[in-house]
N, C-alpha and C positions, 0 to 999 in steps of 0.2 A: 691718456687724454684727460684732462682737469676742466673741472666745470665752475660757474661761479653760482652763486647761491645766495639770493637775502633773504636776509630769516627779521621777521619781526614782533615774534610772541615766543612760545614758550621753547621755543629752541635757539634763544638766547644766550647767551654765558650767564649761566648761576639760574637757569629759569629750569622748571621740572622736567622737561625734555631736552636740557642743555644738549648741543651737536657734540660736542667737543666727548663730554662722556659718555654718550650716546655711543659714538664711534670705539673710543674703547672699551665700552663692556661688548662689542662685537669682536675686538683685536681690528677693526679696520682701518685706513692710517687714516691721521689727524686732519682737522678741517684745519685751514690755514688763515688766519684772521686777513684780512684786505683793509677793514676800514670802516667804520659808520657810513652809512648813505640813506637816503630817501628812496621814494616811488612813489609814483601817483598813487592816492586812494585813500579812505575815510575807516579809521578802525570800528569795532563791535566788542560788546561783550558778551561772552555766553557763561562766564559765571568764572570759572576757572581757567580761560582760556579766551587770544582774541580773536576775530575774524576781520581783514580785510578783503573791501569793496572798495575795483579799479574804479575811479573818478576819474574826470579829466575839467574840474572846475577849477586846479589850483591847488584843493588840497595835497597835503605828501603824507607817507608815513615814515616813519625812521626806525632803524634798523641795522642790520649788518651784513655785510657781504662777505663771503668766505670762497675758498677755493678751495674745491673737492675734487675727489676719485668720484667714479661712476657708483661703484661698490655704496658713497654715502648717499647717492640720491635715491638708492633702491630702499635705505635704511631709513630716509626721511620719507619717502612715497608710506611704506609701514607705518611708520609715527604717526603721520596725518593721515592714516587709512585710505590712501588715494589709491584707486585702480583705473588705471588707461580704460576709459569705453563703460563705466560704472558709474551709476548716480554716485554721488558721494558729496559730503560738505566741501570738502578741499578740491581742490582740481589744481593740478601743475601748469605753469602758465610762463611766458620768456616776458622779461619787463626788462627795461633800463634803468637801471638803479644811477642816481647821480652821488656819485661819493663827494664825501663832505668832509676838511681837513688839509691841510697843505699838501704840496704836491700833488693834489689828488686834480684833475680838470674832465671836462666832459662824461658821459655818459657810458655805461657798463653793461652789456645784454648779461641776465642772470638769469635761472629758474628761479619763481617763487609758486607757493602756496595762500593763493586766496580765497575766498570762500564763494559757492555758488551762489550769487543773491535771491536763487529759492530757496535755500536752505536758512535765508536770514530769518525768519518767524519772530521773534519775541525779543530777540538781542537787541538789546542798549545799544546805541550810538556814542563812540567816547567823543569827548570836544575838543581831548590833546590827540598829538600825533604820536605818542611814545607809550605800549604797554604797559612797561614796565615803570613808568612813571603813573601810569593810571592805576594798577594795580599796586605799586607804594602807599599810593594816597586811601585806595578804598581800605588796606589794611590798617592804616594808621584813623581813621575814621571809624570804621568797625570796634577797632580798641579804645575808643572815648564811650 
């Protein structure tokens, strides 16, 4: 049974906890790309890493939807240190991601990982919806 999954920080393709090679330095099979999508919610910075916070003002975050084995969600729970019934930054949560792209129409139930908004403390607010676009720019600013 395969699950879907949007990821929108560092378990990106090409991001430091990339899924994709996540999965194989475990041997467990490949996430399967679905497609860019949204979800409700407002990104964070905590420095190396983002944290979304569910909105329902409008804002989206974008992202990626992928279709996995059960096997990668136990491996993505680990990544994000999530434990069922444990404080923790991350919590595992079902959202509807809206995939974005042709052929793509209505709405997708996925797991994702957002952040508990007690654990926000000090983290920046980003003003884009895309990580990795946020973290391009602070690199490319940092090296001026």
């Amino acid at each position: 049974m395969s699950i879907y999954v949007f990821v929108y920080g560092t378990l990106r393709a090409g991001e430091i906890n990339d899924l994709a090679r996540a999965a194989a330095a475990r041997g467990l099979p490949p996430a399967c790309h679905v497609g860019p999508a949204t979800v409700p919610g407002m990104l964070v910075d905590f420095g190396d890493w983002p944290g979304l916070i569910p909105v329902d003002d409008g804002r989206r975050v974008r992202g990626d939807v992928f279709q996995v084995e059960p096997a990668l969600v136990a491996l993505m729970d680990e990544i994000e240190e999530y434990e069922p019934g444990k404080p923790c930054c991350f919590v595992r949560r079902t959202v509807r991601a809206r995939l974005e792209g042709p052929g793509h129409t209505g709405l997708l139930p996925c797991e994702y990982y957002p952040i508990d908004p007690a654990w926000r403390a000090a983290a920046i607010d980003i003003l884009g919806d895309d990580w990795i676009a946020h973290r391009l720019s602070k690199t490319s600013s940092e090296a001026r």
